[in-house]
VOBA-1610 file (N, C-alpha, C; in pm, whole numbers, padded with zeros to 5 digits, always signed):
BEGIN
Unk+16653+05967+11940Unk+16784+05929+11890Unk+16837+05815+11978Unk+16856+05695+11900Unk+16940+05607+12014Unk+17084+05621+12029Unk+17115+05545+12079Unk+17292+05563+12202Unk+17323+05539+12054Unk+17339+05454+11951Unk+17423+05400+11860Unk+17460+05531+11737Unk+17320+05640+11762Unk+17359+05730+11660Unk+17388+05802+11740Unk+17394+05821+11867Unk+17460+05957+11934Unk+17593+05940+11913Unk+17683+05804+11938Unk+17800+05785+11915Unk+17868+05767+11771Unk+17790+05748+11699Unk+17806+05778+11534Unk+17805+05937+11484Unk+17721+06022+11601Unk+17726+06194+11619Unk+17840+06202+11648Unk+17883+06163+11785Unk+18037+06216+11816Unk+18155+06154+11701Unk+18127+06049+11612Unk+18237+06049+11517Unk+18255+06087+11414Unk+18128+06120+11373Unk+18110+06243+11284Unk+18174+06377+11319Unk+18194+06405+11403Unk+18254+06557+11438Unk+18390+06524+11469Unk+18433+06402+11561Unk+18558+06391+11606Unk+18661+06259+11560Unk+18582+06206+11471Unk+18651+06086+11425Unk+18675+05984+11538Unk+18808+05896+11577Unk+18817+05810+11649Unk+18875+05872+11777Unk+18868+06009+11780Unk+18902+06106+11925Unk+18757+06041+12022Unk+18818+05978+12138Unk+18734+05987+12254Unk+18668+06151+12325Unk+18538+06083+12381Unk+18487+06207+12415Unk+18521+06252+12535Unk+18632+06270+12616Unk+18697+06317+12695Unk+18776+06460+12665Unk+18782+06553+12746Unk+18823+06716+12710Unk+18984+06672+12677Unk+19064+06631+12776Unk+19216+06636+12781Unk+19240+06558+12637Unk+19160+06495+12566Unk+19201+06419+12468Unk+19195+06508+12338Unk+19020+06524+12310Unk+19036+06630+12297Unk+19132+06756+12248Unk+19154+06825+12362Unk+19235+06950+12369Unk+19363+06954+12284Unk+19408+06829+12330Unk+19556+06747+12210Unk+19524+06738+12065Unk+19366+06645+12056Unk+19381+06661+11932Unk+19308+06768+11801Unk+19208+06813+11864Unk+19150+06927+11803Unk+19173+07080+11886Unk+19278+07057+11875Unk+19331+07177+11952Unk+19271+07344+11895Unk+19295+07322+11744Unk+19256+07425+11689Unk+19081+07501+11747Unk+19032+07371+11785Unk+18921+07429+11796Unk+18885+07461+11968Unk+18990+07449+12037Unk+18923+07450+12163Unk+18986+07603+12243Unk+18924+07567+12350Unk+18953+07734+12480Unk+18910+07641+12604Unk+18985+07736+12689Unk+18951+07707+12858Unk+18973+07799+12878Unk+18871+07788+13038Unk+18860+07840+13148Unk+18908+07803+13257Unk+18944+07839+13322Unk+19033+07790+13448Unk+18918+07879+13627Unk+18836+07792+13653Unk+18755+07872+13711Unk+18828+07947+13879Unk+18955+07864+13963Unk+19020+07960+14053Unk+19120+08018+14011Unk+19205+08074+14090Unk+19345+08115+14061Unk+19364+08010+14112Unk+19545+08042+14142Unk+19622+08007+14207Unk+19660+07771+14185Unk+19591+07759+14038Unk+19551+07606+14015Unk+19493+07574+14093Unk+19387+07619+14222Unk+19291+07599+14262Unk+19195+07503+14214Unk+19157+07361+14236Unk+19046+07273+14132Unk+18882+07259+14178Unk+18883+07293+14322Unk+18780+07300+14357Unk+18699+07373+14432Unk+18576+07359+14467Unk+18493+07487+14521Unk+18526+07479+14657Unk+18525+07574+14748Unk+18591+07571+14874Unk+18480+07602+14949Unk+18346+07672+14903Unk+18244+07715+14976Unk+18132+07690+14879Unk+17964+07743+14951Unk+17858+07784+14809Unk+17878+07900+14788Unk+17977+07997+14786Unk+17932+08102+14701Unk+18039+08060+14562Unk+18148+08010+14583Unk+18215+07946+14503Unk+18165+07859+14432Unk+18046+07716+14471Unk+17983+07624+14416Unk+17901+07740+14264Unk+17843+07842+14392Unk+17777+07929+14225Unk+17839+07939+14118Unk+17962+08022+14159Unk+18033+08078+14090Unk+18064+07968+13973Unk+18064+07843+14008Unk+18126+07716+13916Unk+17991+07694+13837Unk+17881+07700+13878Unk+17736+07681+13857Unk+17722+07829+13704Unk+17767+07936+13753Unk+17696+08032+13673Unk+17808+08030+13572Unk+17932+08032+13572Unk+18005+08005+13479Unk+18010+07923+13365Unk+17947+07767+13407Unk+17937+07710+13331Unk+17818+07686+13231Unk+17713+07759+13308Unk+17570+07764+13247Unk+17586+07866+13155Unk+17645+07994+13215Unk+17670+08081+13096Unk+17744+08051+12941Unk+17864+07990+13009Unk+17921+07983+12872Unk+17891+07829+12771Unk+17753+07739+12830Unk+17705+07618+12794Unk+17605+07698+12698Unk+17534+07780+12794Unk+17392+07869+12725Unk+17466+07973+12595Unk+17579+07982+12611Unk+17631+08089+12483Unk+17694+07968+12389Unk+17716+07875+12406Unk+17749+07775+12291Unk+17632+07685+12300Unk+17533+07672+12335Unk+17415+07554+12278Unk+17304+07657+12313Unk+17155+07651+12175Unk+17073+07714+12178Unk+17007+07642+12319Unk+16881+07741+12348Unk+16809+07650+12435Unk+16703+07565+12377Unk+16660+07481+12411Unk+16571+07365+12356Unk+16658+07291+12279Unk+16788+07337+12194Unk+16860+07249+12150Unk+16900+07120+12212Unk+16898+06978+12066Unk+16929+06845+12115Unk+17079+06882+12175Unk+17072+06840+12274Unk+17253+06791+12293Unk+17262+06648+12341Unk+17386+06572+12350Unk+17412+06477+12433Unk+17545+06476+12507Unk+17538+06358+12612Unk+17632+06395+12686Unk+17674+06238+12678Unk+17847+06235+12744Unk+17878+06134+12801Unk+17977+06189+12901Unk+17910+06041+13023Unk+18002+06061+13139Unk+18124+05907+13166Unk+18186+05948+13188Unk+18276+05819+13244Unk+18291+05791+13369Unk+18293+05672+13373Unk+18333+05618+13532Unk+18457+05556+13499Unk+18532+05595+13544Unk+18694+05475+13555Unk+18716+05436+13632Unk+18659+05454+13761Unk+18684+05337+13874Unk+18565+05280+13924Unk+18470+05292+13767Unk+18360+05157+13811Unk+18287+05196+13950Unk+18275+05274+13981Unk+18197+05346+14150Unk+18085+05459+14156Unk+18040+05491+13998Unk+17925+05596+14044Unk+17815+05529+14044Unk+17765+05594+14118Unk+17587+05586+14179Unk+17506+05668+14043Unk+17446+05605+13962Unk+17354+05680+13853Unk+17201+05724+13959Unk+17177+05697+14067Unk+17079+05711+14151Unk+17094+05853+14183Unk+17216+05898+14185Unk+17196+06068+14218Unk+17231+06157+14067Unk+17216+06108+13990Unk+17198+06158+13878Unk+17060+06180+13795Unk+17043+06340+13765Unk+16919+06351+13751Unk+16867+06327+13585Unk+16909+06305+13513Unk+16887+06253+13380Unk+16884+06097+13324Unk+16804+06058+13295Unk+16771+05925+13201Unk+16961+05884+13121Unk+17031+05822+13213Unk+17149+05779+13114Unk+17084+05635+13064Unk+17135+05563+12957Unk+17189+05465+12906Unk+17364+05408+12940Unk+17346+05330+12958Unk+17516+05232+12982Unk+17552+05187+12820Unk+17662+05282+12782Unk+17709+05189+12657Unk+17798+05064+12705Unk+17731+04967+12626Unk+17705+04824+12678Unk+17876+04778+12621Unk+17911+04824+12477Unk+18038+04828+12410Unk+18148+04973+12413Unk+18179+04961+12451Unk+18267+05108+12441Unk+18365+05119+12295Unk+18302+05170+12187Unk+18463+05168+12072Unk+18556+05137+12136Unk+18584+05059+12009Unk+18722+05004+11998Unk+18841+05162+12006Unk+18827+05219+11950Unk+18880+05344+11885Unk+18891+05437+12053Unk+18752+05481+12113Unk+18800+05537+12219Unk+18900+05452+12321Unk+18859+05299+12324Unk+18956+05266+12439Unk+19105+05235+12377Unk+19137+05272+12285Unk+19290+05270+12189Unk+19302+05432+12256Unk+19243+05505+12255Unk+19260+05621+12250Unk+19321+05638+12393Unk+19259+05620+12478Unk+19295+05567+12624Unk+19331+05487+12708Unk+19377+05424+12650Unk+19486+05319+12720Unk+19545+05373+12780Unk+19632+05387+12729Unk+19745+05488+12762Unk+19729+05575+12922Unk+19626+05647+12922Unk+19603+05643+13087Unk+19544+05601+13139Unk+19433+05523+13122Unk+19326+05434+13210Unk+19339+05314+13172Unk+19311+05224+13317Unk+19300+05059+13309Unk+19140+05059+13212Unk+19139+05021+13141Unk+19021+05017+13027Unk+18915+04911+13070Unk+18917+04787+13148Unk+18867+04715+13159Unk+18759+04720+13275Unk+18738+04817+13391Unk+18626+04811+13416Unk+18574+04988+13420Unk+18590+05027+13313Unk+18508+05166+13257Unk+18416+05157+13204Unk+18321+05200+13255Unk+18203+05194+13229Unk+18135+05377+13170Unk+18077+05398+13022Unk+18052+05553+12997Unk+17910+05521+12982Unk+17816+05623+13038Unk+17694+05656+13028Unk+17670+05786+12951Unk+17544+05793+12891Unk+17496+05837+12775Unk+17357+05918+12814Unk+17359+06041+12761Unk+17196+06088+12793Unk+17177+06197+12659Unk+17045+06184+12618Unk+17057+06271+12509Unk+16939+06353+12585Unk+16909+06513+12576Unk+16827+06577+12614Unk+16810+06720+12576Unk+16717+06800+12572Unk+16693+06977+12554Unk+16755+07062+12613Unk+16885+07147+12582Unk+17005+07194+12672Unk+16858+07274+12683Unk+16901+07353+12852Unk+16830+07472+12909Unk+16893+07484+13017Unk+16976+07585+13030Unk+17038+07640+13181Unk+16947+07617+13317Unk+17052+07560+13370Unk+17026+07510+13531Unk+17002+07347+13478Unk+17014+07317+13372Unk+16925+07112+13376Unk+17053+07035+13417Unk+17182+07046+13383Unk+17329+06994+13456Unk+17359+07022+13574Unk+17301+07097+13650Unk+17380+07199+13789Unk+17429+07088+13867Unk+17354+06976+13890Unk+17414+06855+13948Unk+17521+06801+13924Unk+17561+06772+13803Unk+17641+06705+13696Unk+17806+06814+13703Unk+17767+06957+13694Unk+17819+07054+13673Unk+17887+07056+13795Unk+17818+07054+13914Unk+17886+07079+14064Unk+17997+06944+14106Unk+17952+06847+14048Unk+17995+06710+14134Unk+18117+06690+14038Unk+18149+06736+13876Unk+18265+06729+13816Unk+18326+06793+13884Unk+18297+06953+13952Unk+18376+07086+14006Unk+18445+07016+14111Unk+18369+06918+14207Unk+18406+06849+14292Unk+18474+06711+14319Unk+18519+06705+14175Unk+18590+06575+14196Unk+18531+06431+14198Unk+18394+06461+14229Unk+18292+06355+14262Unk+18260+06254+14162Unk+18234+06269+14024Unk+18234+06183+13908Unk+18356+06245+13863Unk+18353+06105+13750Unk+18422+06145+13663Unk+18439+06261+13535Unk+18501+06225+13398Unk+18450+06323+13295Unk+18352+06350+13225Unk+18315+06416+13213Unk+18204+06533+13138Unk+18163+06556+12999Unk+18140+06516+12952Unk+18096+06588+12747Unk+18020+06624+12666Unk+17975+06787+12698Unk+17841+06795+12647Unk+17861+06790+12492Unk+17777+06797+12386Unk+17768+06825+12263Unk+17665+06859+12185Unk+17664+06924+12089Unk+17531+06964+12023Unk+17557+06851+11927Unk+17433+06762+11904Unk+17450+06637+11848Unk+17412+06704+11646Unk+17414+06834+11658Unk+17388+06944+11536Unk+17525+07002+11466Unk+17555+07045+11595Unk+17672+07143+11487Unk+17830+07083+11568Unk+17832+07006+11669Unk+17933+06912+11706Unk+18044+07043+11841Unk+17931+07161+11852Unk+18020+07203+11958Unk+18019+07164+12106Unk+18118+07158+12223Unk+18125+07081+12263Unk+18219+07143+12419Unk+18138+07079+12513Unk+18194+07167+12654Unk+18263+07001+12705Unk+18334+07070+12807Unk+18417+06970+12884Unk+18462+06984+12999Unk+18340+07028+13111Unk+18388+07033+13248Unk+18499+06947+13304Unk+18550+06957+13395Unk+18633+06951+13460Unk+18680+06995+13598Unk+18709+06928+13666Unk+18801+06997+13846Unk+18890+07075+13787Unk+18850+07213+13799Unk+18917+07318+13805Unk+18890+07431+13649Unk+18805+07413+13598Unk+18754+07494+13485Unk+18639+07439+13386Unk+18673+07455+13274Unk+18567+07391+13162Unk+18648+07399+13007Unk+18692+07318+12934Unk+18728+07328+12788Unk+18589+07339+12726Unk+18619+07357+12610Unk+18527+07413+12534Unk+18581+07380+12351Unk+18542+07366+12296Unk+18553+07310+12138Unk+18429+07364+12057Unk+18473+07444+11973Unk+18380+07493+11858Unk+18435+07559+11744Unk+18370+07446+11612Unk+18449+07442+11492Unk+18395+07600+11414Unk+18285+07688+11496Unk+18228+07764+11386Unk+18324+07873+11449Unk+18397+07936+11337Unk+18499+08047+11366Unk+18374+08143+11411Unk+18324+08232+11345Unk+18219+08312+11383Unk+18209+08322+11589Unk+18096+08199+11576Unk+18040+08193+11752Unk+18216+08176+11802Unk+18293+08119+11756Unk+18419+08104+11855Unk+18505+08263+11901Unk+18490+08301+11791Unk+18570+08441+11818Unk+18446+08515+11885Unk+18334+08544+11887Unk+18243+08612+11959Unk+18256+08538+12104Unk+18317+08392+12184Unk+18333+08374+12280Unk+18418+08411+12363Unk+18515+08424+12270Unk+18671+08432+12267Unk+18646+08573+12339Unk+18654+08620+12261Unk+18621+08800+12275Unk+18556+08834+12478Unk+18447+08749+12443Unk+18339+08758+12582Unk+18394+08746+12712Unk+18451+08616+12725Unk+18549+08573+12804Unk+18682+08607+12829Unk+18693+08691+12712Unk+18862+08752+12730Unk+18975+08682+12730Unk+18946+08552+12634Unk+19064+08440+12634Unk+19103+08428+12506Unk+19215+08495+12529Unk+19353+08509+12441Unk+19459+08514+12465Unk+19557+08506+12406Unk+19711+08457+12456Unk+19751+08290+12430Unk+19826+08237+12505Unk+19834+08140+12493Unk+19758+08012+12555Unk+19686+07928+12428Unk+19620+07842+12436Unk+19468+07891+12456Unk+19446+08017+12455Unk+19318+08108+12470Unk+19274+08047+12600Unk+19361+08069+12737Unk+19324+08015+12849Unk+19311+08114+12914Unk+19217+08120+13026Unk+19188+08262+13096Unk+19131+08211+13280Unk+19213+08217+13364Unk+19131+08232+13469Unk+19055+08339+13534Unk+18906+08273+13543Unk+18765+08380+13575Unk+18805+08458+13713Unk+18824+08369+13798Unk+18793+08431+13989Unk+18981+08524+13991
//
């Protein structure tokens, strides 16, 4: 699959919504949930038994919304133009053009002009992000967007939890349920 239909994937599912969670969350609200992985608005891991804890959380509830061997793709953002793709363990692509549509979408909080989003399409299988997974937990890159380039469901790590988006009522309420997130905004902190 090249970069041009992975991003023709994400507008198929999300229209001219950028692939960022907080955007997202606003506008397909109906379909999303979080996790909030400390208390206390806690955003980051303070130790490794905590790094796990961010590690098994997110693999779990990645591995309960994407089959394994399933295609997914991802995009990451840089907004201050400063990551190292050298410690990143997956084959990205640099989208060379960024839509018109996502950077309308984001203006509004980011200087648009030297953002740069990278692209990787690959076989979800728990533990293949743990890198990716730890260094969002940590503040270290930027945002996160996995997706099943199939059925358009869709994780969204983050410093300090993980959103989550999935249009199939079925798997959503069987997550819902798992995780115990209900109430308002179906938000639940794990620790």
């Amino acid at each position: 699959m090249e970069l041009a239909q992975v991003v023709n994937k994400w507008k198929k599912f999300f229209n001219s919504t950028s692939p960022v969670g907080f955007r997202l969350r606003t506008v397909e609200s109906s379909l999303s949930a979080r996790i909030h992985t400390f208390p206390d608005k806690r955003r980051v891991p303070k130790n490794q038994e905590e790094e796990f804890f961010v590690l098994e959380t997110s693999n779990n509830l990645a591995n309960d919304i994407f089959e394994t061997g399933e295609k997914v793709a991802l995009f990451l953002w840089d907004f201050s133009n400063s990551l190292s793709m050298k410690s990143v363990p997956l084959k990205f692509q640099k989208l060379n053009i960024i839509p018109v549509e996502w950077e309308n979408d984001l203006n509004e909080y980011y200087e648009m002009k030297n953002v740069q989003v990278y692209s990787s399409i690959f076989n979800w299988k728990v533990g293949c992000l743990n890198e990716l997974f730890l260094s969002v937990a940590k503040s270290e890159i930027g945002p996160l967007t996995v997706f099943s380039t199939k059925y358009g469901s869709t994780i969204c790590p983050y410093d300090g939890g993980i959103d989550f988006f999935i249009s199939d009522e079925k798997l959503k309420d069987v997550i819902l349920n798992k995780y115990h997130l209900h109430g308002e905004n179906n938000c639940r902190t794990l620790a």
